[in-house]
C-alpha positions as CSV (number, residue, x, y, z in Angstrom):
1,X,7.3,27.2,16.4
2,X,4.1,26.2,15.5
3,X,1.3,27.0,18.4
4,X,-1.0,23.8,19.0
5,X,-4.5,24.4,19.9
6,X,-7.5,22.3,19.9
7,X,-10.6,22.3,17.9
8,X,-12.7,22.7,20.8
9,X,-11.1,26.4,21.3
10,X,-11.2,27.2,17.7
11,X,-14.9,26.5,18.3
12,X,-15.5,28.5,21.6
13,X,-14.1,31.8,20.2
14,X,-15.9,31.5,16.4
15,X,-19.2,31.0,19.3
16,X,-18.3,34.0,21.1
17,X,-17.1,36.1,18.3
18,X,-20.7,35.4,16.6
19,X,-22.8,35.6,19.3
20,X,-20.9,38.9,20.9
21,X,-21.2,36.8,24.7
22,X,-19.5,34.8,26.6
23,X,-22.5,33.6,28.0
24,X,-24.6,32.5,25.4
25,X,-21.6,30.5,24.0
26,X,-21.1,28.9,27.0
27,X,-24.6,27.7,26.6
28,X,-24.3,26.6,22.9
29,X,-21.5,24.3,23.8
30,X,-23.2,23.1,27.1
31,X,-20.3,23.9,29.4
32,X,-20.6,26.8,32.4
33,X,-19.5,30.5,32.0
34,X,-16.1,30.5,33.8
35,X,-15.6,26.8,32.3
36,X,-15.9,29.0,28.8
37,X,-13.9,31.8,29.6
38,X,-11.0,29.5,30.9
39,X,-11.1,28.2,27.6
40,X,-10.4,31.8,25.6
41,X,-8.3,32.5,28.1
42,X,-5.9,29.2,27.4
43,X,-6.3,30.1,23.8
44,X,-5.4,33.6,24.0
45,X,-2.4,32.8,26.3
46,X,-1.2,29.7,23.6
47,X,-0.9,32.8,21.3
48,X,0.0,35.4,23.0
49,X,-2.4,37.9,22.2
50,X,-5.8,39.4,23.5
51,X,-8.4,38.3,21.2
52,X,-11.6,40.0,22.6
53,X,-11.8,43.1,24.5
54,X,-14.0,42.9,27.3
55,X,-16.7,45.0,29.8
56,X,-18.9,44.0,32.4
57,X,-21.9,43.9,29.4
58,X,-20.0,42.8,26.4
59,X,-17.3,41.4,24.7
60,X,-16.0,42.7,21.1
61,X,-13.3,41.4,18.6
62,X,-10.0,42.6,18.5
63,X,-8.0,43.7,15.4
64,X,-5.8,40.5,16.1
65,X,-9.1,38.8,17.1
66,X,-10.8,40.1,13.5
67,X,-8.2,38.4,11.7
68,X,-8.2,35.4,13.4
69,X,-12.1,35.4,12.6
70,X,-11.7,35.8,9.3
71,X,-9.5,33.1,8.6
72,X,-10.6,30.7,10.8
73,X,-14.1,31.0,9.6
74,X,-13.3,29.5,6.5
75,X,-10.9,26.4,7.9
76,X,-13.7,25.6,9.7
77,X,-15.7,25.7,6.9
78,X,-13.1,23.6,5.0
79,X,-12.9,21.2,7.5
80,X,-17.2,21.1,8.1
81,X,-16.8,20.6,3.7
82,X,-14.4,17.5,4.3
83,X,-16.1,16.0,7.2
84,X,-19.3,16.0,5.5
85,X,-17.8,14.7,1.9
86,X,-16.1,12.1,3.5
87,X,-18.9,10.8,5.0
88,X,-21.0,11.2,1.8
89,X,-18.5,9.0,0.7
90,X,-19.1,6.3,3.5
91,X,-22.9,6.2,2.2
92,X,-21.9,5.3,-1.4
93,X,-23.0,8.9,-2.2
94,X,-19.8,9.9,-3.8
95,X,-17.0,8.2,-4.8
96,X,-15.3,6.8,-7.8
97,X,-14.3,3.1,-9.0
98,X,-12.2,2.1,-11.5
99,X,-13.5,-1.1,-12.9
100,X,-11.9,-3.6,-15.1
101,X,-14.2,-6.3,-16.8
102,X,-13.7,-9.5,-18.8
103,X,-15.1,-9.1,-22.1
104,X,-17.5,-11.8,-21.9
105,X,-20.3,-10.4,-19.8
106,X,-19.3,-7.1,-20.3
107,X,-22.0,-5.9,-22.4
108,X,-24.4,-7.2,-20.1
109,X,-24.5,-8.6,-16.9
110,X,-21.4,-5.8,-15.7
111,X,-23.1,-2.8,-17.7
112,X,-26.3,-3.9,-16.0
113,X,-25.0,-3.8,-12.4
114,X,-23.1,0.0,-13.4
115,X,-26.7,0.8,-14.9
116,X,-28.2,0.1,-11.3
117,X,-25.3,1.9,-9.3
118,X,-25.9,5.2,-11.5
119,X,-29.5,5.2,-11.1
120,X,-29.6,4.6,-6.9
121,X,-26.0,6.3,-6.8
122,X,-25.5,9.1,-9.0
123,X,-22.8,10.8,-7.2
124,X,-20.7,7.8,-7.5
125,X,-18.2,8.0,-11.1
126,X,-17.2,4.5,-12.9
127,X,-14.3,4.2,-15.1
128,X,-14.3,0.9,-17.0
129,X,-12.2,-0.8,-18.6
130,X,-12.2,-4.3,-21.0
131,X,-9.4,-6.2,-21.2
132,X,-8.3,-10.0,-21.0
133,X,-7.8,-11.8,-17.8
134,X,-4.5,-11.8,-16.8
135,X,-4.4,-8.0,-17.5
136,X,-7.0,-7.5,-15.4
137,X,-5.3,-9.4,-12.4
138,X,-1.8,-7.3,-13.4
139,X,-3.7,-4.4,-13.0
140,X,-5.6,-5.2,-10.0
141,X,-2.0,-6.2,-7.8
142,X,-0.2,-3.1,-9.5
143,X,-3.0,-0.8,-8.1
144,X,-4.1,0.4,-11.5
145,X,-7.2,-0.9,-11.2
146,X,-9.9,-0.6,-7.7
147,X,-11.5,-4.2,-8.6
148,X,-11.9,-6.3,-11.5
149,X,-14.6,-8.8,-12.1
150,X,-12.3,-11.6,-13.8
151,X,-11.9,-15.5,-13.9
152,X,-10.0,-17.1,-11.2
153,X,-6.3,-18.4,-12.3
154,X,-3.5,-20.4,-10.2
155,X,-1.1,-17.2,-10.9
156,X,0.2,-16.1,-7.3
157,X,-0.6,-12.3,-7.2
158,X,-1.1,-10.3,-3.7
159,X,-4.7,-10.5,-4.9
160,X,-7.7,-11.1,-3.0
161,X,-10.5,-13.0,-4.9
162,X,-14.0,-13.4,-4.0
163,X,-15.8,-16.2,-5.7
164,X,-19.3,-15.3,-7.2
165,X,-20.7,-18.1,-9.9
166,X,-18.9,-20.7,-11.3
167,X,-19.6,-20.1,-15.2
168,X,-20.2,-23.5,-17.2
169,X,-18.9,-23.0,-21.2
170,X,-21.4,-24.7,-23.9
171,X,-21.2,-25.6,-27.1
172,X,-22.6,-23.6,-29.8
173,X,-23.8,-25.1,-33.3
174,X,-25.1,-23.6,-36.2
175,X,-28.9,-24.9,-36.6
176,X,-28.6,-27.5,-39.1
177,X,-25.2,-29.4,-37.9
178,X,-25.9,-33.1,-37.3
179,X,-24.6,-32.5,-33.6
180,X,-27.6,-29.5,-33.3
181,X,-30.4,-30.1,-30.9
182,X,-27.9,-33.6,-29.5
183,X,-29.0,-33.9,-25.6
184,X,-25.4,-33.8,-24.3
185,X,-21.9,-34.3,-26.1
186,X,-19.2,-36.0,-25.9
187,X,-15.4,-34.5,-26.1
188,X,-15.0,-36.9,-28.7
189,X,-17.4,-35.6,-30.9
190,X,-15.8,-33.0,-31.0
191,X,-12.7,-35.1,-32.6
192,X,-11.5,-33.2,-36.3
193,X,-14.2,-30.6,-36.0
194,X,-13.0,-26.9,-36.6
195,X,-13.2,-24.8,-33.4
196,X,-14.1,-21.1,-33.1
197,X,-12.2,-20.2,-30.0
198,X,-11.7,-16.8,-27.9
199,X,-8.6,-15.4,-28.8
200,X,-5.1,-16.8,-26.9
201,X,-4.4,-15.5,-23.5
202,X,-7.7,-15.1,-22.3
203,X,-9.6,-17.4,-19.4
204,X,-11.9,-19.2,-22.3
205,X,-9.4,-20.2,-24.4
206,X,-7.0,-21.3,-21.6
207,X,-10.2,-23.4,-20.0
208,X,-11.1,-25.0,-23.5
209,X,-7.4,-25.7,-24.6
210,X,-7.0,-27.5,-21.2
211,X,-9.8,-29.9,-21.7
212,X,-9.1,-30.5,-25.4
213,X,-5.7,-31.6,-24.7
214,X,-6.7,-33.8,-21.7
215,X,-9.1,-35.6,-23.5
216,X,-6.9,-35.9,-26.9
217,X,-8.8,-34.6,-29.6
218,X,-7.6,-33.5,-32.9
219,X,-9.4,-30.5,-34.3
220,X,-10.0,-29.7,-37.8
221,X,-9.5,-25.6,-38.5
222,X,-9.1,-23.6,-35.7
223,X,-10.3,-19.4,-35.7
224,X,-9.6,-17.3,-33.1
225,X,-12.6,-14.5,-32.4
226,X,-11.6,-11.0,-30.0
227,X,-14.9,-11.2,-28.8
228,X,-18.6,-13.5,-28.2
229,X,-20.5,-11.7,-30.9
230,X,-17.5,-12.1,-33.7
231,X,-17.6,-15.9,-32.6
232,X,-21.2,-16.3,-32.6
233,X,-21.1,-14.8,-36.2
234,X,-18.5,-17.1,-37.1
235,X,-20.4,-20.1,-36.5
236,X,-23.4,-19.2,-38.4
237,X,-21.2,-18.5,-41.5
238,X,-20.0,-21.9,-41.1
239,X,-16.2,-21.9,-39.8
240,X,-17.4,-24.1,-37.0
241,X,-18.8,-24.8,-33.4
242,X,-17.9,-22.7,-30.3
243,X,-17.5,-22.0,-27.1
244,X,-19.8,-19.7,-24.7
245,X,-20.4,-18.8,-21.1
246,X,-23.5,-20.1,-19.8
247,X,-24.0,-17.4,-17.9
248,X,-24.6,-14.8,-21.0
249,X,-26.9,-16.7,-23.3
250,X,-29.7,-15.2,-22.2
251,X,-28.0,-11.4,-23.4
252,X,-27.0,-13.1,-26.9
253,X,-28.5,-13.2,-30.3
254,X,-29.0,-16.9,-30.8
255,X,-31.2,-17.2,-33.7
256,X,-30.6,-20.2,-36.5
257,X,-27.8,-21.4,-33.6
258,X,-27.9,-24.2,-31.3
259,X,-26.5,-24.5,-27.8
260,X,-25.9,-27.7,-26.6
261,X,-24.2,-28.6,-22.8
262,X,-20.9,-31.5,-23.3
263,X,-20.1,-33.5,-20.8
264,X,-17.0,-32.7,-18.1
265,X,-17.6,-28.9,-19.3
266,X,-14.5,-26.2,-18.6
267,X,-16.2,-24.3,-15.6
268,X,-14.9,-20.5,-15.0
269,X,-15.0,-19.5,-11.5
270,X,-15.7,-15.8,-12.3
271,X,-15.8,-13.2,-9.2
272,X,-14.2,-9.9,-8.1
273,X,-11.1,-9.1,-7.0
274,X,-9.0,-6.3,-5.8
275,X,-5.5,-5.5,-4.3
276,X,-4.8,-7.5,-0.7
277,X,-3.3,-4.8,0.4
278,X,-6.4,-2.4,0.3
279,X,-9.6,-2.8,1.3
280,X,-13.1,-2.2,-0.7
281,X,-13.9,1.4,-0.6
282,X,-18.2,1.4,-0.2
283,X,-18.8,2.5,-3.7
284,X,-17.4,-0.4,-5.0
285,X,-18.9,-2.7,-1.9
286,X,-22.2,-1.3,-3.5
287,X,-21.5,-2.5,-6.9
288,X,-20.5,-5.9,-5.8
289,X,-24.8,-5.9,-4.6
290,X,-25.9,-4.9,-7.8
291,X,-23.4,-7.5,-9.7
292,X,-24.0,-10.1,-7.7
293,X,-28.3,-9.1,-7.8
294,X,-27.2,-9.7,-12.0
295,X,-25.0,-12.9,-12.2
296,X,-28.2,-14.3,-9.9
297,X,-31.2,-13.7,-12.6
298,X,-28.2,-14.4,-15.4
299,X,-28.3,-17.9,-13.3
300,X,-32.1,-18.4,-13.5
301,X,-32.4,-17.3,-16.9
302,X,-30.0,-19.5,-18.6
303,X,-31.9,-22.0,-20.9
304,X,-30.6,-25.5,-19.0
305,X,-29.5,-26.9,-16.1
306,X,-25.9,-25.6,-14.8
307,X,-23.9,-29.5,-14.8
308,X,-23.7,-31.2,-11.7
């Protein structure tokens, strides 16, 4: 059977067997002399062997009491290792996060808030990971991913979501339409106008397609673009007007483009979530500060006033 004995023995002998007393280790642990050699004496008696020999002015190891030494030095070593990496890891000074990210503001306001962890937090490793929204909820409830900064969606998931900015979507024009530099629009301008839209299955698309079929309008051509920068091209060769988060014009090439709010806009809530069923280890708490430091000066950078 297995003998039990507590740390605080383990400690008392690797004292004595260092310092070569029984006194002076009763000192470094702050307890009296017979207090100390009550302890050994448990110790030695929980496994059955003599661990020191001792005379009136000294105490030496044993052979049974070398080996013990030997060994025990490094567990306590181990365990001094995992004590101190574990708190390392409470103080964001270790740890690792994997992140999944909505394309949108990938490139920017996420790759910002990773830029910021690295530099204050170097110890701390970040594997990311793009995808589209409902992936990135899929992953989040099957424990593939720590946390994912996504759009909220009515899908039930044993998901906890923490809301951050709600994201307005504008219009984008090339420069010389006849809707280009227009104050606000109307849905039904948009009426038989071809549409650059975010490709199927992602939040954008689902948000746009909801608002153009509540407020019936036919469109013209419709493209579908995997990302912001393939739309944005898009609309400058002509295939038509778009949609864009708010939130990332100021990280976009908008030159010989116009951007231009509509009225009742499709509004993303976008925020971070992870698994309900864990908590947020501090790494990740830490870049939570840092994204949410970002989405702010995203906010008071944007070129217009967010729609009331």
């Amino acid at each position: 059977m297995r003998q039990i004995f507590s740390l605080r023995q383990i400690e008392g002998f690797l004292l004595a067997s260092d310092l070569r007393s029984f006194t002076r280790a009763a000192e470094a642990m702050r307890i009296s002399q017979s207090a100390f050699s009550q302890l050994i004496r448990e110790l030695e008696t929980r496994l059955e062997i003599r661990l020191f020999d001792r005379t009136t002015r000294s105490i030496a190891l044993t052979n049974a009491g070398e080996v013990m030494y030997r060994k025990l030095s490094k567990c306590m070593s181990a365990i001094d290792e995992a004590c101190e990496e574990a708190r390392a890891i409470a103080r964001a000074e270790h740890g690792h996060i994997v992140l999944g990210t909505v394309a949108s503001i990938a490139s920017g306001i996420v790759t910002r808030a990773l830029g910021r962890l690295r530099a204050e937090h170097p110890g701390i490793r970040v594997t990311l990971t793009e995808g589209l929204n409902d992936d990135l909820m899929d992953k989040v409830a099957k424990g593939d991913l720590d946390l994912a900064v996504a759009a909220q969606v009515d899908k039930v998931l044993p998901i906890s979501f923490r809301s951050l900015v709600e994201d307005e979507l504008v219009v984008v024009l090339p420069g010389g339409h006849r809707m280009a530099g227009a104050k606000r629009l109307k849905w039904s301008d948009l009426d038989n106008e071809n549409l650059v839209l975010a490709v199927r299955m992602s939040s954008t698309y689902e948000y746009i397609s909801d608002k153009i079929g509540s407020h019936n309008i036919n469109l013209g051509a419709e493209y579908q673009a995997a990302s912001v920068f393939t739309a944005l091209s898009m609309v400058r060769a002509g295939f038509g007007l778009s949609f864009i988060p708010g939130i990332i014009l100021a990280d976009l090439n908008l030159d010989g483009l116009s951007i231009v709010q509509i009225e009742d806009p499709p509004i993303r809530r976008i925020g971070i979530c992870h698994s309900s069923d864990r908590g947020v280890s501090p790494a990740a708490h830490q870049f939570e500060i840092f994204l949410k430091a970002e989405i702010a000066a995203a906010q008071r950078n944007r070129p217009f006033t967010a729609h009331a």
